[in-house]
C-alpha positions as CSV (number, residue, x, y, z in Angstrom):
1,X,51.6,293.6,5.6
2,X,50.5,295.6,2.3
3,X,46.8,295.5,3.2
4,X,44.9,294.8,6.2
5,X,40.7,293.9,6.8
6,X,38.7,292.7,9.6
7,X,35.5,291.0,9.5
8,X,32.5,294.2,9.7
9,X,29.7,292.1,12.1
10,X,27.2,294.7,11.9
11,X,27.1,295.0,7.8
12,X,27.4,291.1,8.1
13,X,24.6,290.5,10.3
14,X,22.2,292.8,8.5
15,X,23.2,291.8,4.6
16,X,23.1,288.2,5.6
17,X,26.3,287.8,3.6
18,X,30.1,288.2,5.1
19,X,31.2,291.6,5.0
20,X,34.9,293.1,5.4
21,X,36.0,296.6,6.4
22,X,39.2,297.6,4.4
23,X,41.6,299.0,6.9
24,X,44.7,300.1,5.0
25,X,46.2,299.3,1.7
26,X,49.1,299.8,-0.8
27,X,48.1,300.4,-4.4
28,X,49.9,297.7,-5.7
29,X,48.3,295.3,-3.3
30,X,45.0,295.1,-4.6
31,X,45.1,292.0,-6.0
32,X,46.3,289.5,-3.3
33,X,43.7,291.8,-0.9
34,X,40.6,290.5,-3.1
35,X,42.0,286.9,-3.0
36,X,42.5,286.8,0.6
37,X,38.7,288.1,0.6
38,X,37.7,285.5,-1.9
39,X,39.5,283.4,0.2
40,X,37.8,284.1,3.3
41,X,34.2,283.9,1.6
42,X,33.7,287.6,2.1
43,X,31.4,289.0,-0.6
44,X,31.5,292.3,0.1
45,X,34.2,295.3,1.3
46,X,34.2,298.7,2.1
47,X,37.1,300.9,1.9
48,X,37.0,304.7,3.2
49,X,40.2,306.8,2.2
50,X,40.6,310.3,2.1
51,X,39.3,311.9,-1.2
52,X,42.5,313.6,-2.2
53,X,44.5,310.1,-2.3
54,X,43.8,309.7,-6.2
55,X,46.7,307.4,-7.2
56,X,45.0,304.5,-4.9
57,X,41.1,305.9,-5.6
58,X,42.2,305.1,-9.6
59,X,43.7,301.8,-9.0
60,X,40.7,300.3,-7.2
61,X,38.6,301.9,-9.7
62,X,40.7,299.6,-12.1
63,X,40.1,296.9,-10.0
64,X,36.2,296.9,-10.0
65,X,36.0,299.0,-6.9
66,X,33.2,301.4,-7.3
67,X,32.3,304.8,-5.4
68,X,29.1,304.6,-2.8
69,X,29.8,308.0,-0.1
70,X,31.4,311.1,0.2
71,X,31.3,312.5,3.5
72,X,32.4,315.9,5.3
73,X,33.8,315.8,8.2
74,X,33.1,318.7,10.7
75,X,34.1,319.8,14.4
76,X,33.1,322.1,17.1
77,X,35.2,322.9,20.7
78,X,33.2,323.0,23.3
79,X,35.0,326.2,24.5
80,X,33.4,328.1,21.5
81,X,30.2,327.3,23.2
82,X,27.7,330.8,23.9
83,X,25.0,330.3,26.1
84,X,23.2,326.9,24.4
85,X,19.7,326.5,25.9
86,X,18.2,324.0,27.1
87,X,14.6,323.0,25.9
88,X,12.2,321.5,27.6
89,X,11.1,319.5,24.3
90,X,14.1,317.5,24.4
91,X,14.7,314.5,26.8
92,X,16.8,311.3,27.2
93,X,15.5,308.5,25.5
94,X,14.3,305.3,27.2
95,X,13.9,301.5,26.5
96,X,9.9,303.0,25.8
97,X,10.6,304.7,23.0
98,X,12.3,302.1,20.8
99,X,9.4,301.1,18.6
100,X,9.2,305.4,17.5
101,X,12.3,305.3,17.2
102,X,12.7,302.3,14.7
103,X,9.5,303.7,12.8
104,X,10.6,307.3,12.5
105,X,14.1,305.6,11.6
106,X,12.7,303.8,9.1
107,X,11.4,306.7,7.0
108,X,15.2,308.8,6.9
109,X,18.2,308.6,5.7
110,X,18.0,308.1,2.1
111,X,21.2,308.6,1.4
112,X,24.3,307.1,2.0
113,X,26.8,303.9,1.6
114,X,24.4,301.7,1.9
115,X,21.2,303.0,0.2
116,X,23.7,304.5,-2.4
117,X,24.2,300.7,-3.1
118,X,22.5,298.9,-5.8
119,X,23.9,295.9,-4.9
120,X,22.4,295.8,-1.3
121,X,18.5,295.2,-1.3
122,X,16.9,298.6,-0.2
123,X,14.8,296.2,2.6
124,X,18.4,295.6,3.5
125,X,19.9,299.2,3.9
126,X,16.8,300.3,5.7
127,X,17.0,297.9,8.6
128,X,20.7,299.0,8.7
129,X,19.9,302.7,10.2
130,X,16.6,300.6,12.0
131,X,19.6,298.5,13.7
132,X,22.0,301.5,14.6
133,X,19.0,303.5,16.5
134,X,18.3,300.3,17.9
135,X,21.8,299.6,19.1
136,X,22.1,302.8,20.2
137,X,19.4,302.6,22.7
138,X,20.6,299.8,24.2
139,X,23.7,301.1,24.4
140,X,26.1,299.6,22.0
141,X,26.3,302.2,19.2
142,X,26.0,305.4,21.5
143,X,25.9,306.6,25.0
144,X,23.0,308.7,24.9
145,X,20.2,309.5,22.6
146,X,18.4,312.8,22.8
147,X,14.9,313.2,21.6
148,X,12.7,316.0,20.7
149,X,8.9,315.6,21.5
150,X,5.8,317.3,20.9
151,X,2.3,316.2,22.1
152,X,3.6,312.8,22.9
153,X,5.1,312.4,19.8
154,X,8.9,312.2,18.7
155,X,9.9,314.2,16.0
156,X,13.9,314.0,16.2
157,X,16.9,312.6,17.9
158,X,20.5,312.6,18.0
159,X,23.2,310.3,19.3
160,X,25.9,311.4,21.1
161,X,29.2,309.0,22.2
162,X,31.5,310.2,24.8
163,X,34.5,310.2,22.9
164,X,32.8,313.4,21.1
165,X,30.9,311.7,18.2
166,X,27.8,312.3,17.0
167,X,26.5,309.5,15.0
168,X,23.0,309.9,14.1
169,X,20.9,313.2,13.8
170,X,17.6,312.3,12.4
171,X,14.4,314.8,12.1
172,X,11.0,313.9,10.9
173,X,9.8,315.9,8.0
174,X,6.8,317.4,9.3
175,X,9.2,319.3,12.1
176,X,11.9,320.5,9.3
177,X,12.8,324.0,8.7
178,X,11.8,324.6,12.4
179,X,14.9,325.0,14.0
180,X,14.1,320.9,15.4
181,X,17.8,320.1,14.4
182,X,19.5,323.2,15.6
183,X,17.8,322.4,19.1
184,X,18.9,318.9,19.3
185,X,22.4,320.0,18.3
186,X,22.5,322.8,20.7
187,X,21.2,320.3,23.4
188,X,23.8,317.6,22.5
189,X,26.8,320.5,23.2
190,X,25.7,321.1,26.7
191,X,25.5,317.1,27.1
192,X,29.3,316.8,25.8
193,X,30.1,320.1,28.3
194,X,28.8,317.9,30.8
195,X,30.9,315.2,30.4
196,X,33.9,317.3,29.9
197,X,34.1,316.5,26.7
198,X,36.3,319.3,24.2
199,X,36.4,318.2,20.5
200,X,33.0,317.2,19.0
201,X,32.7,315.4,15.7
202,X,30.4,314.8,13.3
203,X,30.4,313.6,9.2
204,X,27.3,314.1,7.0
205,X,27.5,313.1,2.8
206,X,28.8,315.7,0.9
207,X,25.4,315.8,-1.2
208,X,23.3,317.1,1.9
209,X,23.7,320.6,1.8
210,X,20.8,321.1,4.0
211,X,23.1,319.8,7.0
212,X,26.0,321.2,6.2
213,X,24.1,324.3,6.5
214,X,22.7,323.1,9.5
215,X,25.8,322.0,11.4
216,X,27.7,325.3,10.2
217,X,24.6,327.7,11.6
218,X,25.9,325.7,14.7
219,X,29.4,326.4,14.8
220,X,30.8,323.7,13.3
221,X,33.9,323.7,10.8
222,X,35.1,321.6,8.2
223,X,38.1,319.7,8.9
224,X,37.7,316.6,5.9
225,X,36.9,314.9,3.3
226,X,36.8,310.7,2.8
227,X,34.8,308.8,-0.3
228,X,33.8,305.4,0.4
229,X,34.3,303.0,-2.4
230,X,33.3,298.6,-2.2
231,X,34.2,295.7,-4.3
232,X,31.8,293.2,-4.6
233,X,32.0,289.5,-5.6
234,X,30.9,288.7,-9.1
235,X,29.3,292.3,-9.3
């Protein structure tokens, strides 16, 4: 097979359309891909690829594809860990603290595949990071969520996944330029020490310096580079 795609539930459930995540693809197989799409009655695909393949990135330009993320990809060892503190701000997440969660949620991440996305409704792309912290709590998009708290009140959280993921890092923006994220990261380390867990990972978009800064400050190194680019029906 010159191309392959599986049904993306998640996007699909949230966009209220059907939704297909491009998992590999020859160059000159673009055009039997989008009928098997059209085919299938999917109206929308993502396919990530790593930014230095330009020979396919120019053909599914060609082909109406157009560019919605970059993202860095960064890692850290465990090992190179000095001495992280704990802080007694920061706590596990419960079931209680979903509705903060989803409201603090609601109010970051700008940025991104989906928000990059004129073709998805903004009302749309929101609820997809208001789902994800949702689904993380309950368990099905992370295995632990970390929060920071002040006076009762969440300010930031991170997600953490045992295969050495970190999904989500989210900070309000009245506790920015506090060291709030640094914290959360330097708590999530000890978390992934704890589970004997060596190779962390995280991505961020290329356009957020701030966290790149952040996640650097920490110890983290670059390792990659991927774009995101979607076709859309009749776009």
């Amino acid at each position: 097979m010159k191309y392959s795609w599986e049904l993306d539930k998640f996007d699909s459930e949230i966009f209220g359309f059907k939704v297909a995540k491009i998992r590999s693809l020859e160059a000159g197989s673009i055009k039997d891909l989008i009928k098997d799409l059209g085919k299938n009655k999917v109206k929308y695909a993502t396919f990530r690829l790593d930014s230095n393949n330009f020979k396919i990135i120019h053909t599914l330009e060609k082909s109406g594809f157009i560019l919605v993320d970059g993202l860095i990809r960064l890692s850290f060892k465990t090992s190179d860990m000095k001495g992280e503190r704990i802080f007694n701000e920061i706590r596990k997440a419960t079931d209680n603290d979903l509705g903060e969660l989803k409201e603090l949620t609601s109010r970051l991440f700008l940025t991104g595949r989906v928000m990059n996305d004129s073709f998805i409704p903004k009302n749309k792309a929101r609820q997809f990071y208001v789902r994800w912290i949702e689904n993380s709590i309950l368990g099905k998009a992370a295995d632990s969520v970390l929060v920071w708290e002040e006076e009762g009140k969440i300010l930031g959280y991170i997600t953490l996944m045992k295969n050495g993921q970190i999904p989500l890092l989210g900070v309000s923006e009245k506790a920015r330029g506090k060291g709030t994220g640094k914290k959360l990261i330097s708590a999530a380390l000890l978390k992934f020490k704890e589970w004997g867990v060596e190779n962390i990972i995280l991505e961020t978009q290329i356009d957020n310096i701030s966290a790149l800064r952040l996640y650097q400050s920490c110890g983290f190194k670059i390792v990659d580079s991927f774009i995101t680019l979607r076709w859309a029906e009749d776009d």
